[in-house]
N, C-alpha and C positions, 0 to 999 in steps of 0.2 A: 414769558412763562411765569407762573405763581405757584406759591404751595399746596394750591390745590387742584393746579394739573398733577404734579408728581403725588400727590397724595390720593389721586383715580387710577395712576401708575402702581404706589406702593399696595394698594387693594390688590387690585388684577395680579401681581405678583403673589401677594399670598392665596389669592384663590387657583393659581396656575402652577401648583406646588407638584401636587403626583403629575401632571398634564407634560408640566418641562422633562420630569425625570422619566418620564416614557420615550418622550424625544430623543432624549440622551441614547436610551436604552436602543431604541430602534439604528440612531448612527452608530452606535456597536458592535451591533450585531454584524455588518458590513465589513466582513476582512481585508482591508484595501492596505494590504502589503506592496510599499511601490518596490521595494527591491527584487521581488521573485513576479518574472513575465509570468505565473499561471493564474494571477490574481489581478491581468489587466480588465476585466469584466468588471470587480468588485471596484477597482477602485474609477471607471465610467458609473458606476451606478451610486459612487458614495459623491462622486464630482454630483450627478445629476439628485441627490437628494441636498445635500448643498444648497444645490441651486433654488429647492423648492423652500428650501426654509429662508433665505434670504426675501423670494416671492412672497411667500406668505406674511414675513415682515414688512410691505408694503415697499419693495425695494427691484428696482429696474435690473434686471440680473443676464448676466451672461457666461455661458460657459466660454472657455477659449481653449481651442487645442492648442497643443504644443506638439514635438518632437519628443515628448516621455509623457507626462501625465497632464491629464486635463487644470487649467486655472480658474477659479470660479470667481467672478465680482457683481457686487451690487453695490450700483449707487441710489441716494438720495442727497436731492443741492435744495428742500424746499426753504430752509432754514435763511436763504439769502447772502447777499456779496458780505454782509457785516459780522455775521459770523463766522466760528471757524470750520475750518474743513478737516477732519478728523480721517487720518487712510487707519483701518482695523485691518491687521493682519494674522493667519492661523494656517494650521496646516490639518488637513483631512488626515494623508497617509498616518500608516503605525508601522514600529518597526516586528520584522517577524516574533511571532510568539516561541521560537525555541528557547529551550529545551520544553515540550509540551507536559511531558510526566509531570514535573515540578511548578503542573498548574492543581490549586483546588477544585477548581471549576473550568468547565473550558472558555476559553478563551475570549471567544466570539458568543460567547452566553452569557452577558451580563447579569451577574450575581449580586444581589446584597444581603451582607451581613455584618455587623458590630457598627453601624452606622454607616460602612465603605459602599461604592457601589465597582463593582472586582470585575475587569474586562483590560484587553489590551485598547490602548489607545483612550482610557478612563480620565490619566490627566495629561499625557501627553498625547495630541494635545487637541482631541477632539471635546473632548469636556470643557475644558478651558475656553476654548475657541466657541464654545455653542453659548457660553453665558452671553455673550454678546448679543448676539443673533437676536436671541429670547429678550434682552433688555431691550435692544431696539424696536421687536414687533411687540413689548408691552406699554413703549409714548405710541406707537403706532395705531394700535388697537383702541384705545383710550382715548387717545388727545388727540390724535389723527395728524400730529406733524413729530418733529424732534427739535431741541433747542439749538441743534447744529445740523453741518451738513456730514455726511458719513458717506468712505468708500471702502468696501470691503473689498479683502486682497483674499484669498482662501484657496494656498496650492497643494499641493500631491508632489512634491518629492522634496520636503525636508529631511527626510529620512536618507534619502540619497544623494545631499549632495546640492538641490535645490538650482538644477543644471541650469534652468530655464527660467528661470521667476527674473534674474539682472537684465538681461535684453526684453522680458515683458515692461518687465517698469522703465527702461527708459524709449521703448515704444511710446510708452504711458504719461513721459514725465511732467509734460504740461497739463493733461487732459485730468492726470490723478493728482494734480498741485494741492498739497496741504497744509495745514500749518505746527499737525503734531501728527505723530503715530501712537499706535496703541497696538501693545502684543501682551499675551497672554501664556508665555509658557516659560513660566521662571516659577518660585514658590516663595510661599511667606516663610519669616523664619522660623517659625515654630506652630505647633499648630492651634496656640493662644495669640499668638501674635505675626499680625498681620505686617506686610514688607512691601516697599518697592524698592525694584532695582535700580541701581544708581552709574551703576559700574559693570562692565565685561570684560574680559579677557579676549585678546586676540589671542590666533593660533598658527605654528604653520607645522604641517606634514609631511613624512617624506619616507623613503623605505629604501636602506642601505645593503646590499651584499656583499660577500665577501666571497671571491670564487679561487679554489684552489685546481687540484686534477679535473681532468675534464667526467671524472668518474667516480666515482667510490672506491676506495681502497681497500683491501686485508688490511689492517691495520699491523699483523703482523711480519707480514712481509715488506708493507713500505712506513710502517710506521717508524718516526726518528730521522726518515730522510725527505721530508716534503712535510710544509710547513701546514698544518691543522687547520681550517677556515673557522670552525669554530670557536679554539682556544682563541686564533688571532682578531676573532667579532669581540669575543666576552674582554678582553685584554684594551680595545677600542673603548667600547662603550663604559669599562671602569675608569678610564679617564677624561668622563662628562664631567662627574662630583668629583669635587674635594671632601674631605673627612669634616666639613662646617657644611656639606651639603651646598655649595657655592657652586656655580656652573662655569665652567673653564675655556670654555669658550672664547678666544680673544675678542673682546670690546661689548660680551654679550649685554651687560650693564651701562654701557655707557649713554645710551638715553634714557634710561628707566626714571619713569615720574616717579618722585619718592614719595608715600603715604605724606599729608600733612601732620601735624603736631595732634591738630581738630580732630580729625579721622582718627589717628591710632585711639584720642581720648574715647571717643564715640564708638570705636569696637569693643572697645576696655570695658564697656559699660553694658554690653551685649550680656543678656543671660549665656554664658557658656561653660561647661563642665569638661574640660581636656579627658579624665578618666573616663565620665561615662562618654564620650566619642572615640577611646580608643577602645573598649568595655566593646560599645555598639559596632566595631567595627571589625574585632577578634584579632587584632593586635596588640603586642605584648608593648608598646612602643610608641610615641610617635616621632616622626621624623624630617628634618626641613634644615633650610637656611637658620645658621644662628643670629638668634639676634631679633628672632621675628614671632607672634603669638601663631600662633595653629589659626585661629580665621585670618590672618594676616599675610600667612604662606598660602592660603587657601587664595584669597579675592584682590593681593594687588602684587605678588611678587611672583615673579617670573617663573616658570620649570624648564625640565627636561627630561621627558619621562620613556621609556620604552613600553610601548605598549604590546609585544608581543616577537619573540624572540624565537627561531627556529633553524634546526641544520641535522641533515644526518639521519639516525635512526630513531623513532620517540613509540614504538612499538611493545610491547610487555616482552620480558628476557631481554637478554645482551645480544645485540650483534656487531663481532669485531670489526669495525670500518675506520676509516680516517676519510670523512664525509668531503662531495667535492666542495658543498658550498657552504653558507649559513646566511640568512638575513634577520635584522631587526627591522619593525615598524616602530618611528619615532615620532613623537609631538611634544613640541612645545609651547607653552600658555605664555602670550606676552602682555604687559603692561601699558600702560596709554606713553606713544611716543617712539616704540620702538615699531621698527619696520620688518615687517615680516619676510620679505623678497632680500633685503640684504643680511637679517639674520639668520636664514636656509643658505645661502651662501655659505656664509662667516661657518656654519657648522659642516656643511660637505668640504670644507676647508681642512678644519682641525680635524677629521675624522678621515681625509687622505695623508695628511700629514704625520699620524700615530696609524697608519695602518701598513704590518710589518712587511718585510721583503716575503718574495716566495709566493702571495696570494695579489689579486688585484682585487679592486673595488668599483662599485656601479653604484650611481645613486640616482633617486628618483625623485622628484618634487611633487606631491601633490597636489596641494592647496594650501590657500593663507588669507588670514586675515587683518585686520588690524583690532587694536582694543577701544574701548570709548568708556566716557566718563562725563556725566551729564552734572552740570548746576542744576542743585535743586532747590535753588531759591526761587523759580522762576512762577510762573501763573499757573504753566499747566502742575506743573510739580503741586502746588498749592490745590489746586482743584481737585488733583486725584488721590491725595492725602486725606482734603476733606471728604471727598466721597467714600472710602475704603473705612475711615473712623465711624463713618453714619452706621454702613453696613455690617460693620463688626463688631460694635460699639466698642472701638479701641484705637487708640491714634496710631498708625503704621512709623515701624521704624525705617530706616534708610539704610541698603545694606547693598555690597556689589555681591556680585557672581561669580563665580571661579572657569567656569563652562564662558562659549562664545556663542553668539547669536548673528552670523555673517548677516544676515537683512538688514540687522543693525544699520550698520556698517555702509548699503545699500541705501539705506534711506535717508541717511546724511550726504552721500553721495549725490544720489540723484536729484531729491527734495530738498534737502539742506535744512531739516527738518529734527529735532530731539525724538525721544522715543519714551513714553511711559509703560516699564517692565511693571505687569501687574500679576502677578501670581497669585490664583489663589488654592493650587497643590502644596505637597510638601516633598519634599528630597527625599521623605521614607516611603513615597507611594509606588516607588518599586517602579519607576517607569527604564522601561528596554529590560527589564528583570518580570520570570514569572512570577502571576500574581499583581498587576500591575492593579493599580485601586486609584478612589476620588475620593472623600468626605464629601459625603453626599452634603452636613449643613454646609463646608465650604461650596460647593455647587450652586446653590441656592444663595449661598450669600456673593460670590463674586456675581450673578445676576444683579442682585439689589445694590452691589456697586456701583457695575458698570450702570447701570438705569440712572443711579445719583448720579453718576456722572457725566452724564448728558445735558443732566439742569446746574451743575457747578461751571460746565464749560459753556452755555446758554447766557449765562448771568457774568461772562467777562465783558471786558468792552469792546467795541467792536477793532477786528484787525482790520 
């Protein structure tokens, strides 16, 4: 390939400008909620537009059912054994649009205004996921090959869980052998400045009860003689943190990779304003592990968080009871090194062992993962660096992720393979909150990334 293939490329991209952001609009429009069974039609018909626009990119395509929602791929290998084999991975589904009032426009009627284009599923992560599409079928259309070989991965139920995409790829694992990954649903760090991610967070899940009476009590007739399920959760779960915000957990530290010397200098150096983050976030406060800067508690240090806390009566007026049960839902965020399956232990542990007489406890595991941490001194690293500087005209910083991407995880697993986190959203575009938006020039320019980046990873030497 030469500069003046990508340069018949860079044309057609500017002339395919309203053309792409119709596309967009059109898979929008598509409600393919995989969470609620009333929207299995939509999302068969958002799998089978998928499929069309991979087709149209000059790309061998198949839908694949599964056991929940349809997986959509398309390959092309014209590119040869010498180049690389690139797996592009994205997900169709969106998550529901509730609360619907506290949309400007609805939902599924792609709006633009102040430059945004305003739709659920905008940048997570049907937007994201289409810049690719479009960059492949613009070498396609033009040059009529690509400087690599490409396999798209494109499923319907990241939103839930992504039940069925690990037993698809290792169905797959030889036939989808790659040499790198490419996802697209992270964000740059600011909306001047473009980012890849370097770094994720594992997580594990779990949801604890505490059951007392086999009923709800008068509170006044049995109150003081049977012990409260809820006083004795909230009594639990205040001895997660210490007063340093520390997690008390026995041994929960004791793998934890510790930031480098390099890394702490490198976030130090990050435009960031603590006020206005706690300003933008309606907190009087912010709060964490001492000892650590606010993106530092955020992208490599450990949590324990309750994500939602219930028991008893939570209806408008008082109603006197001594409730039989209460549960929390918990997660916590881990660091590269620790293990998610002995740390859900280690915590249903210390959470039997502070929980008082009078009440029993049930706990539940749901999922886990692990965290990852990529060298980015590497080729592809370099490649998608340079392509993201072309298209932004700004060199991308290096930044990890606070959130978990289990496919990650997956695709080191089965491929054994790195992953370049390319975002080109931002964390203010409201995704899973109404209102959810894209920057439409970021649209248009992760296109011209992704496009560059086809002739950066063309022009390596061959694996």
């Amino acid at each position: 390939m030469n500069q003046v293939s990508f340069s018949s490329v860079e044309t057609y991209l500017n002339l395919q400008q309203e053309t792409h952001l119709e596309t967009l609009k059109q898979l929008l429009r598509i409600p393919s909620i995989s969470a609620d069974s009333r929207y299995l039609p939509a999302m068969q018909e958002t799998a089978e537009y998928v499929r069309s626009l991979l087709a149209d990119a000059g790309l061998q395509t198949e839908i694949h059912q599964t056991p929940g929602h349809p997986i959509v791929t398309g390959e092309w290998r014209g590119a040869g054994d010498g180049a690389p084999t690139v797996l592009v991975y994205g997900h169709y589904d969106v998550q529901p649009p509730d609360p619907l009032d506290l949309w400007t426009t609805p939902p599924f009627e792609p709006t633009i205004r102040d430059g945004k284009i305003f739709a659920r599923g905008a940048t997570d992560d049907k937007g994201q996921m289409l810049t690719h599409i479009l960059a492949v079928a613009a070498w396609m259309k033009t040059v009529g090959r690509l400087p690599a070989n490409v396999v798209f991965v494109i499923e319907g139920e990241e939103e839930v869980g992504s039940n069925h995409l690990t037993d698809f790829l290792r169905e797959k694992q030889h036939e989808y052998a790659c040499n790198v990954a490419v996802v697209s649903d992270t964000s740059m760090y600011s909306a001047d400045l473009p980012a890849i991610t370097y770094g994720l967070r594992g997580i594990l899940a779990c949801e604890v009860t505490v059951q007392g009476p086999h009923r709800d009590l008068h509170s006044g007739v049995f109150g003081g003689a049977v012990q409260n399920p809820t006083l004795a959760l909230a009594r639990m779960l205040g001895q997660l943190h210490d007063d340093q915000g520390r997690i008390q957990v026995p041994g929960f530290y004791d793998d934890v990779l510790e930031l480098s010397v390099e890394e702490r200098q490198e976030f130090a150096r990050l435009p960031f304003d603590d006020e206005a983050f706690r300003k933008d976030l309606g907190v009087p406060a912010t709060f964490g592990e001492v000892g650590y800067s606010t993106l530092e508690r955020r992208w490599a240090r450990p949590t324990c968080d309750v994500n939602g806390l219930y028991g008893g009566y939570t209806g408008e007026g008082p109603k006197t009871i001594v409730p039989s049960s209460a549960t929390a839902k918990i997660t916590c965020r881990l660091v590269p090194r620790q293990n998610a399956e002995k740390l859900t232990q280690a915590l249903e542990e210390f959470l039997r062992a502070h929980c008082p007489p009078g009440v029993t406890m049930q706990f539940r595991n749901y999922h886990g993962c692990e965290a990852h941490v990529f060298d980015t001194s590497g080729p592809y690293f370099r490649s998608a660096s340079q392509a993201i500087a072309y298209a932004f005209g700004k060199e991308p910083v290096f930044i990890r992720e606070g959130g978990s991407i289990p496919v990650v995880a997956t695709f080191a697993e089965i491929f054994g393979v790195e992953t370049l986190l390319l975002g080109w959203g931002l964390n203010s575009d409201n995704l899973h909150s109404p209102n959810e938006h894209f920057h439409v020039a970021n649209f248009h320019g992760g296109i011209r990334a992704s496009a560059k980046l086809w002739e950066e990873l063309g022009a390596m030497p061959p694996q």
